[in-house]
C-alpha positions in Angstrom: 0.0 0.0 0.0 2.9 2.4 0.7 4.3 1.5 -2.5 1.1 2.4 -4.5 0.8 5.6 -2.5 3.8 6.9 -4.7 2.0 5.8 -8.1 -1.2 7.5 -7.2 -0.9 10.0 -10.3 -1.2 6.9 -12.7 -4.7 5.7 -13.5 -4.2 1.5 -12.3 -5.0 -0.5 -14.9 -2.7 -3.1 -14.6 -3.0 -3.6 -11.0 -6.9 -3.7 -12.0 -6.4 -6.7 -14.0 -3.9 -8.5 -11.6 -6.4 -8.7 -8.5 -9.3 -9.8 -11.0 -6.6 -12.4 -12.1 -5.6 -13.5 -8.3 -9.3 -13.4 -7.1 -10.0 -15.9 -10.2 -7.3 -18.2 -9.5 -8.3 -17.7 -6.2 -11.5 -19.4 -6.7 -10.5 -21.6 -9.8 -12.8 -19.6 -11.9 -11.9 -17.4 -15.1 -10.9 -13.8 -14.6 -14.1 -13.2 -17.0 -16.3 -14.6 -14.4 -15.1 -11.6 -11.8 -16.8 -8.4 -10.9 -14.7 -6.0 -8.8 -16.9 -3.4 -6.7 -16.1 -0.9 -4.3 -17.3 -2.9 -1.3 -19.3 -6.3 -2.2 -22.5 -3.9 -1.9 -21.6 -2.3 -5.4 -22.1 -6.2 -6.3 -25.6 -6.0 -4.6 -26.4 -2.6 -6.7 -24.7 -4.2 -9.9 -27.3 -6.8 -9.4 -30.5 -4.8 -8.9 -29.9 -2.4 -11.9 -29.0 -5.6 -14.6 -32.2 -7.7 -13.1 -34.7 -5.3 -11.6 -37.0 -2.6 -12.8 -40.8 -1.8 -13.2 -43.0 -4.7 -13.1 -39.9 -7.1 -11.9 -39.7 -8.1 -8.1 -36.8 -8.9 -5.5 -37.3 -11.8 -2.9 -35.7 -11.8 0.4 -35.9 -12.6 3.7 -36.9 -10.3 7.0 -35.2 -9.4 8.7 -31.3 -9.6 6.2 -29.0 -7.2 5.3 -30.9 -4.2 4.2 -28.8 -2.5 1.2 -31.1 -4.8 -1.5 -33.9 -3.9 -0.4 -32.7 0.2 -1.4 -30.7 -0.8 -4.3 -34.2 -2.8 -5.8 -36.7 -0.7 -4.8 -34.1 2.4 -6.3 -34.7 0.6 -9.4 -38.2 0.5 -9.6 -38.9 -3.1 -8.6 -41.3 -4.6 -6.0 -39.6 -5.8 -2.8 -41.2 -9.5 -1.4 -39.6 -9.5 2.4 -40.5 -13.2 3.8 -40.2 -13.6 7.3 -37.8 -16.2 8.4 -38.7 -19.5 10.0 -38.8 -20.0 13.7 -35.3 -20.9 14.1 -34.7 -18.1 11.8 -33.0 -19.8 9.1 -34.5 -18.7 5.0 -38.1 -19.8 4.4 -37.1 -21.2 1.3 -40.5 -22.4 0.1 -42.0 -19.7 1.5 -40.1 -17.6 -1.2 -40.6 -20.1 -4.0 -44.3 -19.8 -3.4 -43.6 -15.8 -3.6 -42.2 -16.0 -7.3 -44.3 -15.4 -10.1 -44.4 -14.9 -14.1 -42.7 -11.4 -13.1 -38.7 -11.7 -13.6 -37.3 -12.1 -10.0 -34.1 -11.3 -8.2 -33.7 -13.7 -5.4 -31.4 -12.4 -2.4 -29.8 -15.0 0.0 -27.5 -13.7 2.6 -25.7 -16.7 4.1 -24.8 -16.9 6.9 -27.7 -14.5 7.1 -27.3 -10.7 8.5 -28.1 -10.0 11.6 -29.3 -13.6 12.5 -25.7 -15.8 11.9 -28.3 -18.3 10.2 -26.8 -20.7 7.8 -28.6 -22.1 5.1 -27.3 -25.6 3.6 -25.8 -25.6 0.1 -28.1 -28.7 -0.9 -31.6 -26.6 0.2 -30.4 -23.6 -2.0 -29.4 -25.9 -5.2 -32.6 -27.2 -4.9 -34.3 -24.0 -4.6 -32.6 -23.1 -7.5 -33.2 -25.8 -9.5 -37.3 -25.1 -9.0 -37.3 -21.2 -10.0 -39.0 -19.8 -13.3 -36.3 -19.3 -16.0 -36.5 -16.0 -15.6 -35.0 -15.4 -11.9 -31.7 -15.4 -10.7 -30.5 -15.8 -7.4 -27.4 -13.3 -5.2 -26.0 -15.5 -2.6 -24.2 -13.1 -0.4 -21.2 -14.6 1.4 -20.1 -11.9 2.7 -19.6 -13.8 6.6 -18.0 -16.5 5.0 -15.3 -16.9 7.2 -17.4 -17.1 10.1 -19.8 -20.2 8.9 -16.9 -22.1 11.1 -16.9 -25.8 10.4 -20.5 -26.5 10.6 -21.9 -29.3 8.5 -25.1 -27.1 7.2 -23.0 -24.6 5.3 -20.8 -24.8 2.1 -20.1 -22.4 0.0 -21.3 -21.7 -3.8 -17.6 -21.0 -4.4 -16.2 -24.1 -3.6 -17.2 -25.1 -7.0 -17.2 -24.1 -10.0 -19.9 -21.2 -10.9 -21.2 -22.2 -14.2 -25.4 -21.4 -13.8 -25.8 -18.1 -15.7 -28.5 -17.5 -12.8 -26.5 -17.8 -9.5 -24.0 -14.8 -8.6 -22.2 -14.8 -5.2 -20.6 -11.8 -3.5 -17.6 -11.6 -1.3 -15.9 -9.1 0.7 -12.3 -7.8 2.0 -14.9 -6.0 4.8 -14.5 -8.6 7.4 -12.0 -11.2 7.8 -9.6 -9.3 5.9 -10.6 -6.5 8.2 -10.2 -4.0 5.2 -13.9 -2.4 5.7 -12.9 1.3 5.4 -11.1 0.9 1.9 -14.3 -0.6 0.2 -13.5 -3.3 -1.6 -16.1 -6.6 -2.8 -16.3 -8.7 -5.8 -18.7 -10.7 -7.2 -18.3 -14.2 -9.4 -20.5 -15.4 -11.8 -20.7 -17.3 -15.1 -18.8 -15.5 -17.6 -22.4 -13.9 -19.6 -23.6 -13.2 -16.3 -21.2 -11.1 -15.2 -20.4 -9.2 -18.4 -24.1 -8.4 -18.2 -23.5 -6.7 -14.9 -20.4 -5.5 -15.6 -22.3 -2.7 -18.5 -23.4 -1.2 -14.7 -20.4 -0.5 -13.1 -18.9 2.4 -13.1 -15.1 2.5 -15.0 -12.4 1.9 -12.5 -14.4 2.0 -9.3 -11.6 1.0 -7.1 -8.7 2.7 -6.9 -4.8 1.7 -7.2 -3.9 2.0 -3.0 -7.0 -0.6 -2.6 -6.2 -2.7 -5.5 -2.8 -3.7 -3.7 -4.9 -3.6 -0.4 -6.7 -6.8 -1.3 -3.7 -8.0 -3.2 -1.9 -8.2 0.6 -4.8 -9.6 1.9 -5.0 -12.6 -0.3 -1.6 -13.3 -0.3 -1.5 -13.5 3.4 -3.3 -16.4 4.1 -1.3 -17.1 7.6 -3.3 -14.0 9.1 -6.4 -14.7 7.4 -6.5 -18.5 9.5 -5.2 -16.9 12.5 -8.2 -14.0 12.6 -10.4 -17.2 11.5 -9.1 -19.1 14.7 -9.7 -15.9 17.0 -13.0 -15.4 16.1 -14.1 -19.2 16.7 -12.2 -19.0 20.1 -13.6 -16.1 21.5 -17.0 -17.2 20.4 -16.3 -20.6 22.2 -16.0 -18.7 25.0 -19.2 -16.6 25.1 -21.2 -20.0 24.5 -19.0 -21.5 27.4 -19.8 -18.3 29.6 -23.6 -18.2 28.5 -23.8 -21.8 29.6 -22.3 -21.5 32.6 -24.6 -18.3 33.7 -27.3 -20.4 33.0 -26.6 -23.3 34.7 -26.2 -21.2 37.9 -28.7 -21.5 40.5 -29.8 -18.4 42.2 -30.8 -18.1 45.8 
């Protein structure tokens, strides 16, 4: 970052390409699949102006991160908010039963904002695989790092993304602790995300945050150890909640 601070009069298009070229190999995807944004909720607004409008609806749950719900209803579409289920995971039939002949956008945070819900890969692919032709689905992974090692979560990017209807968002926000520089980034088939990419606006992140995220994928060491931390100290409050609990007062 230092370094780039001393190229900041030169416009970064070749550090542009090289992150979209780490993040692919990254993910074992081609750089054509990548959308850069500055923070993953340019990904979320890239979304809502290539699929919604007038007379086209988003589906999400309530409560979830709220930035889709502005960036869809900015664009003119209908927002569907379905309530999550009693243990507050994604009502997925719920929201199938909410889609209709209208083109839909389908918003899945997971793990879910604010709730830490996690909804299993398998439920979503079969979601998927029963929407109209006309939807597409955003699965925002943008707590990633903190699913831990539970057996209900995987995530869309540990394969290949090849449907030209699923796009999944990421971001340098958390883990990578980089929240105040703004940078996200979206993959997606390679149609898919040239279709978003006619949104975006030219170069929207700069050269000092460019080799930002550079640094932070290339330091996967830290990346475990903040992992590690955050499962540790939340050990600990379950440990401590248990014990208060179990106390018995007189």
């Amino acid at each position: 970052m230092r370094a780039a601070l001393g190229s900041v009069n030169r416009y970064p298009f070749n550090e542009y390409d090289g992150l979209i070229d780490r993040i692919a190999s990254f993910h074992r995807v081609k750089p054509e699949q990548i959308l850069l944004g500055c923070g993953s909720s340019e990904i979320l607004r890239l979304a809502a102006a290539t699929f919604l409008g007038p007379g086209k609806q988003l589906i999400q749950a309530s409560p979830t991160f709220e930035s889709m719900d502005h960036y869809a209803r900015s664009a003119g579409a209908e927002v569907i908010s379905v309530p999550l289920t009693a243990t507050f995971a994604h009502d997925l039939d719920a929201m199938l039963a909410r889609t209709g002949t209208s083109s839909t956008l389908v918003y899945i945070c997971n793990p879910n904002n604010p709730t830490a819900s996690l909804t299993p890969r398998s439920d979503i692919e079969s979601f998927i695989g029963k929407l109209p032709g006309n939807s597409y689905v955003l699965i925002d992974e943008a707590y990633h790092h903190y699913a831990g090692q539970s057996a209900m979560y995987a995530s869309f990017l540990d394969r290949p993304v090849e449907n030209e209807r699923v796009i999944v968002s990421r971001t340098f926000s958390k883990i990578y602790g980089l929240a105040g520089l703004r940078l996200g980034y979206g993959v997606a088939s390679a149609r898919t995300a040239k279709q978003m990419n006619a949104y975006a606006t030219i170069d929207n992140v700069n050269g000092v945050v460019v080799r930002a995220g550079l640094a932070a994928l290339d330091d996967a060491p830290s990346v475990a150890e903040f992992v590690k931390r955050n499962e540790d100290a939340r050990q600990e409050f379950f440990n401590d909640e248990h014990a208060s609990s179990s106390r018995t007062s007189y």
